[in-house]
N, C-alpha and C positions, 0 to 999 in steps of 0.2 A: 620197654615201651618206646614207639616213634615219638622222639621231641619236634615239635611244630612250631616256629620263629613268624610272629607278628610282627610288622614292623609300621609302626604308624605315618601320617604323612609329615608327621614334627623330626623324622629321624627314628623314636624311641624304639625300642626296641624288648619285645617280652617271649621266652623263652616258655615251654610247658609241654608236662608231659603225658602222654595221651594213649587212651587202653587202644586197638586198633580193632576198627567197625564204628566206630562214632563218627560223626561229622563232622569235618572244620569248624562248623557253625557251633556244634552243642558245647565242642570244647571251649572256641572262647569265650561264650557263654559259662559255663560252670567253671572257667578260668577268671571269669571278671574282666576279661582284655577289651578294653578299649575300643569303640567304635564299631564294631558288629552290632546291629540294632537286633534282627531277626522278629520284626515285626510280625510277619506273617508265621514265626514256629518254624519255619521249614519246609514248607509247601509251593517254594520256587514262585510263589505270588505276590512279592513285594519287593522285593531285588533291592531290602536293605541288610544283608550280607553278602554284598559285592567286595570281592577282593581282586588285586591283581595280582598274580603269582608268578614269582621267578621263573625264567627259563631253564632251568634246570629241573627246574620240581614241573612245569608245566610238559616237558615230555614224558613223564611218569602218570600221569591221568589219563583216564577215558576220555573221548571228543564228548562235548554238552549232548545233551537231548534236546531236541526240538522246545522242548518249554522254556529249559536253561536261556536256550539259543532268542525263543523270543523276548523274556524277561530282561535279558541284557543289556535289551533296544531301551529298558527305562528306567538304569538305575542315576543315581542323582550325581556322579562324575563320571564323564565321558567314559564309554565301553571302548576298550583296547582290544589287541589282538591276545592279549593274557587274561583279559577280565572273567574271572567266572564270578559263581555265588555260590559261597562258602555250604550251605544248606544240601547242596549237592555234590560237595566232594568228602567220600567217605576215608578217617583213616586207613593208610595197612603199614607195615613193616617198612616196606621200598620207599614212604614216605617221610624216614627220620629225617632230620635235617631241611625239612620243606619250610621256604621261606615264602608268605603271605604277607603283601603289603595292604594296609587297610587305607584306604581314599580319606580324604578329610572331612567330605560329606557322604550321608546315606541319606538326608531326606531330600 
């Protein structure tokens, strides 16, 4: 199973392992990780599972969808050029070792 590294805005750091087809989101969700709200379930409508994601792990993903790409514009710490929303990056294999920093705020 791909292991997937949270790293919060404090430094911390949490490590978990993950079936592949799940979403960043669900995982740290049923992981209990820290600071993913996922207010809206996963339906790319509340852009509180915004993450920033390493360059590394960031050339390994699909470019956002248009919804991703609007949602961005309004999550509650500045949209980077790595920002996605966790809701919509699904695990796979290629993504072991993917590192996700979680923002200090989501609302």
């Amino acid at each position: 199973m791909p292991r997937l590294i949270f790293k919060s805005s404090n430094g911390d750091k949490r490590e978990i392992s993950v079936e592949p087809g799940t979403t960043v989101m669900r995982a740290a969700i049923t992981h209990n990780v820290d600071g993913i709200v996922a207010e809206c379930g996963g339906a790319a409508a509340c852009g509180t599972c915004h993450v920033y994601v390493d360059e590394c792990t960031l050339a390994k993903l699909p470019a956002p969808e248009s919804n991703e790409e609007a949602m961005l514009d309004y999550t509650a710490e500045p949209r980077a050029p790595n920002s996605r929303l966790s809701c919509q990056l699904k695990v796979t294999e290629e993504l072991d070792g993917a590192v996700f920093v979680i923002p200090e705020k989501q609302r």
